[in-house]
C-alpha positions, 0 to 999 in steps of 0.5 A: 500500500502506498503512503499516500490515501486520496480524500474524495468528496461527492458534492452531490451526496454532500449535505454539509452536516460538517462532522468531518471538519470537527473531527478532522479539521487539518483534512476537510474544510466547508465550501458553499456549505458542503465538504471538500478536502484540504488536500487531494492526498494525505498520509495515513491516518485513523482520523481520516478513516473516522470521518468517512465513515461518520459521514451520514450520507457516506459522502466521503471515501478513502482510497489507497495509491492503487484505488481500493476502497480504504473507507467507508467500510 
């Protein structure tokens, strides 16, 4: 796996409860009222995991260099 996880957010299924900025605000900011990521590329964290898979809407995934599905599980 590589060191590098991508953050994708679907602004379509984005409802901008705002969940992910609280828990991990260093990854994911709030733009016209829905959650975009403050980097296309993060290093590994348990903290990304969680915020994806709090989402409500499961609007957030987490995937590896190689495009597998990291989270929501």
């Amino acid at each position: 796996m590589s060191a590098d996880w991508r953050i994708e957010v679907d602004a379509g299924r984005c409802i901008g409860s705002g969940g992910c900025v609280g828990m991990a605000p260093a990854h994911f900011l709030l733009e016209s009222g829905r959650a975009v990521p403050t980097a296309p590329a993060v290093e590994p964290t348990e903290t990304v995991i969680d915020a994806a898979e709090s989402c409500p809407v499961e609007a957030i995934a987490v995937r590896d260099a190689d495009g597998t599905l990291i989270a929501p599980a």
